[in-house]
C-alpha positions in Angstrom: 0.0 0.0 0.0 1.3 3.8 -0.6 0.6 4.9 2.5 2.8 2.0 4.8 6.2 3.2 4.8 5.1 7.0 4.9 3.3 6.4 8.2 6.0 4.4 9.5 8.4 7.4 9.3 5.8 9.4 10.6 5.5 6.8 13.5 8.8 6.5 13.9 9.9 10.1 13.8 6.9 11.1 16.5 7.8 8.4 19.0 11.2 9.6 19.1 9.9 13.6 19.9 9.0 12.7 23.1 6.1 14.0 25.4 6.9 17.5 24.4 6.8 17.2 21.3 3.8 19.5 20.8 5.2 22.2 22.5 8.8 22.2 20.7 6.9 22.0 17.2 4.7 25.4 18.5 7.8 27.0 19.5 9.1 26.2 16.4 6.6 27.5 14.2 5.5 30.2 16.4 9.4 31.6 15.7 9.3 31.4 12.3 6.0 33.5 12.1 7.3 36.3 14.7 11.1 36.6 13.0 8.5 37.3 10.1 10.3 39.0 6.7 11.8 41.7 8.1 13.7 39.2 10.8 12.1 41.1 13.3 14.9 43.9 14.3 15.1 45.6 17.5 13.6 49.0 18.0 15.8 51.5 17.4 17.9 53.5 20.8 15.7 56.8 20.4 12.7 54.6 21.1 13.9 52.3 23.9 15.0 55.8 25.5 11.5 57.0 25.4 10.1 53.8 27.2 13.0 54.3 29.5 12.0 58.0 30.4 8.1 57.8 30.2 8.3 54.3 32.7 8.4 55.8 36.0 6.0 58.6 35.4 3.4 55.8 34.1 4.1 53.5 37.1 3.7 56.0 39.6 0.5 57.1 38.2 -1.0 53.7 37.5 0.4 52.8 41.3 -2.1 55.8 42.6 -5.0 54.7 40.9 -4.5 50.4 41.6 -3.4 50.8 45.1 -0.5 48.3 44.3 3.4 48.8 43.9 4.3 49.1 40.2 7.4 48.5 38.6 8.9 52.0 36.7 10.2 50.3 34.1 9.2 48.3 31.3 11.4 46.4 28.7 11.0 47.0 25.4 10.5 43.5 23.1 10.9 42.1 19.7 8.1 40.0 18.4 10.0 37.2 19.1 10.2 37.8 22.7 6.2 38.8 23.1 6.5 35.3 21.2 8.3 33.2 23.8 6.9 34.6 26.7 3.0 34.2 25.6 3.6 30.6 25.0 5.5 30.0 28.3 2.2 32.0 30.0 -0.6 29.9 28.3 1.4 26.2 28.2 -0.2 26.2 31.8 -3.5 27.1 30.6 -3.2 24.6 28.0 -1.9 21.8 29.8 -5.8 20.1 30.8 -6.0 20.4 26.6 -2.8 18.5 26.1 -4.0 15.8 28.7 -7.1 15.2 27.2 -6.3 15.2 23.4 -3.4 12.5 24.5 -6.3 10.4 26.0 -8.6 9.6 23.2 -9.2 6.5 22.5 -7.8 4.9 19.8 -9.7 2.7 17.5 -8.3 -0.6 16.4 -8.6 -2.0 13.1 -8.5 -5.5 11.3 -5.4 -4.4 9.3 -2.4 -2.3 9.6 -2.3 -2.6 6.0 -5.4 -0.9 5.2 -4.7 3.4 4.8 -7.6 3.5 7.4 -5.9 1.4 9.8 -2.5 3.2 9.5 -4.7 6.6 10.0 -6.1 5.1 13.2 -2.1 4.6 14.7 -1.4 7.9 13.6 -4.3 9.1 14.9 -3.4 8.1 18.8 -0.2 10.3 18.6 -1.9 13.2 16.2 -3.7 15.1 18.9 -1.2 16.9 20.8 0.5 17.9 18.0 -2.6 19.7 16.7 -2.6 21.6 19.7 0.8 22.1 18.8 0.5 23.5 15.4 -2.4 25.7 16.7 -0.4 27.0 19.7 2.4 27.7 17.0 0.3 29.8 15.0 -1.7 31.4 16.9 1.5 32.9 19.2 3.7 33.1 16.2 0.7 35.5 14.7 -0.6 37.4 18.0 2.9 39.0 18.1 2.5 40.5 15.0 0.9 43.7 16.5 -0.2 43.5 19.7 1.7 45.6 22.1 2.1 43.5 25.1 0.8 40.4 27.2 -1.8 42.9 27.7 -3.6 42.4 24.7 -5.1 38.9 26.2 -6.0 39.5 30.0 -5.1 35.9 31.2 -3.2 35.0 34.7 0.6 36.1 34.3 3.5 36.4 36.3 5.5 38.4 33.5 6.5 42.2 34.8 5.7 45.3 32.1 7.5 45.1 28.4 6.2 46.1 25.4 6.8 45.1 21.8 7.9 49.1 20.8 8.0 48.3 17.0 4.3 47.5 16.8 4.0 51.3 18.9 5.6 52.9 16.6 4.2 51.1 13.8 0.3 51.7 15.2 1.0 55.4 15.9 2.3 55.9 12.4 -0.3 54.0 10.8 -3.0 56.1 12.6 -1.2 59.8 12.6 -1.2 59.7 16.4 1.2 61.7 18.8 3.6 58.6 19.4 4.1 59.9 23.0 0.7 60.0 23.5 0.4 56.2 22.2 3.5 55.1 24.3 1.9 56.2 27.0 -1.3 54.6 27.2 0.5 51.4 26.1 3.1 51.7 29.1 0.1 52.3 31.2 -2.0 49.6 29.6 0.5 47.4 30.5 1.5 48.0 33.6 -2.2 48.2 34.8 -2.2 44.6 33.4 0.7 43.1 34.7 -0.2 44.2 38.2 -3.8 43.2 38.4 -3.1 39.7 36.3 -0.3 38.7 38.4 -3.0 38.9 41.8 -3.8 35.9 43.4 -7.4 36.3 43.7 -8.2 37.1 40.3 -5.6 34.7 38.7 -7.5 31.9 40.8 -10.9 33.2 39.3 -9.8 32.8 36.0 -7.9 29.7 36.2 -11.4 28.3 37.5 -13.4 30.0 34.8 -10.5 28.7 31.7 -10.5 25.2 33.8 -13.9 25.0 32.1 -13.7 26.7 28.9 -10.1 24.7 27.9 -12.3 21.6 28.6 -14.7 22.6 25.9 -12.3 23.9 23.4 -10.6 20.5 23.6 -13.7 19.2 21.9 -12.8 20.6 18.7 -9.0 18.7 19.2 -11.0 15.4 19.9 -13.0 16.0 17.0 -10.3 16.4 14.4 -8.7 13.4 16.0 -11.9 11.2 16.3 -12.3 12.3 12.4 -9.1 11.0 11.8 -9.8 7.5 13.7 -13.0 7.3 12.2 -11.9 6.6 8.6 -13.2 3.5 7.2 -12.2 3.1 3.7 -8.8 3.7 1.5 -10.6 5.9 -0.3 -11.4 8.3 2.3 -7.9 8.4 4.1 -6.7 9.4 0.2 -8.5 12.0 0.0 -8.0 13.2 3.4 -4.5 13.3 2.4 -4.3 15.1 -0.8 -6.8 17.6 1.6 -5.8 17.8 5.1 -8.2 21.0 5.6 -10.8 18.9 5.0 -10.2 17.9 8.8 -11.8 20.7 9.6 -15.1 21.4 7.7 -18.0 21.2 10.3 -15.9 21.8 13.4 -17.2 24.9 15.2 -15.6 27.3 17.9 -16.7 26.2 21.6 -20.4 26.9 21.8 -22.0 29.7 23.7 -22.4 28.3 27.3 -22.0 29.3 31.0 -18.5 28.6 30.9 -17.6 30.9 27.6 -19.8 33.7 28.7 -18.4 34.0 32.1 -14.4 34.2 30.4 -15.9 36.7 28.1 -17.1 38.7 30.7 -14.0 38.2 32.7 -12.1 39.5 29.7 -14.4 41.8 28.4 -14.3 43.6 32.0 -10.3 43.6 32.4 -10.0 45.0 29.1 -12.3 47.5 29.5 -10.4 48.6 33.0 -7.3 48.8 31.5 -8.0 50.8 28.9 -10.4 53.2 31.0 -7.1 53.6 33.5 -4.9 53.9 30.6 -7.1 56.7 29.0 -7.5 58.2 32.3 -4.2 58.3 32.9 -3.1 59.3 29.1 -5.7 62.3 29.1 -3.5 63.9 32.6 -0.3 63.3 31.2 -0.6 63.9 27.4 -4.4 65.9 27.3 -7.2 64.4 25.2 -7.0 61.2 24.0 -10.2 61.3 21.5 -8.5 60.1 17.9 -6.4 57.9 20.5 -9.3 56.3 21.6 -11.2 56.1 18.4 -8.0 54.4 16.2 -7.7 51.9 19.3 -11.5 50.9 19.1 -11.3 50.3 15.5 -8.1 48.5 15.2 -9.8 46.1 17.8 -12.5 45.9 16.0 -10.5 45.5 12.3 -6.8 44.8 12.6 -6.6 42.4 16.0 -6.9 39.4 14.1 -3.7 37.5 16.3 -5.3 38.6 19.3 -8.6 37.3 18.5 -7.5 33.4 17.6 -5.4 33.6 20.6 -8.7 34.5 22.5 -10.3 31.3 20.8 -7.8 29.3 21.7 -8.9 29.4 25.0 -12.6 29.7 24.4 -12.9 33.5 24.7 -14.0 36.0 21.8 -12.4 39.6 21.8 -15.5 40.7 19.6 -19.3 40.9 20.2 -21.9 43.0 21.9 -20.3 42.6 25.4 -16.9 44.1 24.7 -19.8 47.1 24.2 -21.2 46.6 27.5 -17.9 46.0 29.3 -16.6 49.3 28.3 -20.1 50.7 29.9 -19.9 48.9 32.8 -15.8 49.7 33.4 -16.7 53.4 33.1 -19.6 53.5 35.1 -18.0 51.6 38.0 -15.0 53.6 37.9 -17.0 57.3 37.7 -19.0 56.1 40.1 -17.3 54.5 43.1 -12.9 55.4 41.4 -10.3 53.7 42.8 -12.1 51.5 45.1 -13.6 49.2 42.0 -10.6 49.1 40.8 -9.5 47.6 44.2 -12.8 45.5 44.4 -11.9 44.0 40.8 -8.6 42.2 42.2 -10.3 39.9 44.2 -10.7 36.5 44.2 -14.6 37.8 43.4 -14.2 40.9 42.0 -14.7 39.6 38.3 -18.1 40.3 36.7 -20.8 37.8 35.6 -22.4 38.4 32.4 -25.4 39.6 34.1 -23.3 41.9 36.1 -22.1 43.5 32.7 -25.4 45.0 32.2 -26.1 45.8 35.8 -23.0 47.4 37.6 -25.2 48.4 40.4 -25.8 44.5 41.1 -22.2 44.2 41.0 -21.2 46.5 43.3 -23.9 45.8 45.7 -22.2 41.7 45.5 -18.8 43.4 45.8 -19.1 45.4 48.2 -21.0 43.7 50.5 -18.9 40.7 50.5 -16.7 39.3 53.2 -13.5 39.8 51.1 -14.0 43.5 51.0 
């Protein structure tokens, strides 16, 4: 049969990768996307000097508004770095995926000889590394313009740095005040790195993500099972010549409890930072309106790396409640300032869905509770 020594070098090769295998071929290809075909330079001394000199002014600022101690610096990243550092913050996340994908059963078959049968062996090894490949692309491509680990609100431990290239590159490609842009990334960033990196609200979204990775695995086990299903030569052909046939008919995790309470955890810390961020970036630099108009539409038109790296998990960085997080952030802070910020970094300061659309219920549940 054509197919039996391929997939015994494929067997072969795989079983020697190791267990890891998955996450050294998303490095890999995550790498080659960021590098990219300029090789991905470093940004140039004049604009590492202005992250260097607007950092502590930012920090102190964002400090005074979060209650918290805030580093005054920030490091300024290539791609490549933004890269590295998003995979080694969602591998974590990511891990319950991995387990499960490696668990599926795999279906025997009268014959080895038989393409379908050689696709079922294959298929026992082939989830993990579809993860892998995923992983890959989606970090390789979220790097390509996001600023900073900001960009996907998710537990992290990482302190403030900022990709300054895609700054620069956003402020040009808008006509903005670059200062004025630097700054409300610096504080962006810094307002995420110190409320990701609390304990309570890390918890709360490792709970919320312990459920929504369960359900985005579905989508791995379903390639997989499609895989392990094939019955006749014919098929496993043509799934061959077609590998994106694998994925006609798969959909993105389904609207349930689990994805609308991440969306609304997301949805909420996005909107916060940027409210802070603008806050702050209106006192330093005076008004921020086309700031805040470009940075609307590019998330709604040109955050395309930042939105599969969202799906990855289960999340969606469009839709009607990004619209009513950025209601409810405002409201909350005009209403009651610095101390919903505070309220938000607890273990149950994240907002239900409800909540989004009813920030007095929120802060009636916040405030009254026996963590305030």
């Amino acid at each position: 049969m054509p197919f039996g020594p391929m997939f015994d070098d494929l067997m072969r090769m795989l079983s020697q990768q190791g267990p890891d295998a998955w996450y050294v071929n998303a490095t890999q290809m995550a790498m080659s996307i960021a590098r990219g075909d300029d090789g991905d330079p470093n940004a140039q001394p004049a604009l590492r000097q202005r992250v260097e000199q607007l950092a502590p002014l930012v920090a102190r600022h964002v400090a005074a508004r979060l209650g918290q101690p805030v580093a005054d610096n920030a490091e300024a990243l290539t791609r490549s770095q933004l890269t590295e550092r998003a995979l080694q913050q969602w591998r974590p996340l990511l891990d319950p995926m991995v387990a499960l994908t490696q668990n599926l059963p795999t279906l025997g078959t009268e014959s080895e000889e038989d393409p379908a049968g050689l696709m079922a062996q294959f298929a026992s090894t082939l989830g993990p590394l579809f993860l892998g490949f995923q992983l890959g692309s989606v970090a390789g491509h979220f790097s390509e313009r996001a600023f900073s680990l900001a960009a996907l609100p998710l537990p992290r431990s990482f302190a403030p740095a900022l990709v300054v290239n895609n700054v620069a590159r956003f402020a040009e490609e808008w006509s903005l005040d670059l200062d004025q842009v630097m700054t409300f990334a610096l504080a962006n960033e810094m307002v995420s790195a110190v409320v990701l990196s609390q304990p309570g609200i890390s918890d709360a979204l490792r709970f919320i993500l312990a459920d929504t990775v369960r359900e985005a695995a579905r989508t791995q086990g379903d390639i997989v099972n499609r895989l392990q299903g094939l019955t006749g030569s014919a098929d496993a052909a043509d799934i061959m010549a077609h590998p994106e046939r694998l994925l006609e008919g798969l959909n993105s995790p389904e609207d349930s409890r689990a994805t609308r309470a991440l969306n609304a955890a997301v949805g909420a810390l996005l909107a916060v930072g940027d409210a802070v961020a603008s806050d702050i970036t209106s006192a330093l630099t005076g008004p921020t309106d086309a700031l805040g108009e470009a940075w609307r539409r590019r998330r709604l038109s040109d955050a395309r790396g930042e939105d599969a790296a969202a799906a990855l998990f289960g999340a969606s960085l469009q839709g009607e409640h990004h619209e009513r997080a950025a209601t409810w952030a405002r409201g909350v802070i005009e209403a009651h300032g610095d101390a919903a910020t505070s309220a938000l970094l607890r273990a149950d300061g994240l907002p239900s869905d409800d909540e989004l659309s009813q920030p007095a219920a929120w802060w009636g549940r916040v405030s009254t509770s026996p963590l305030a």
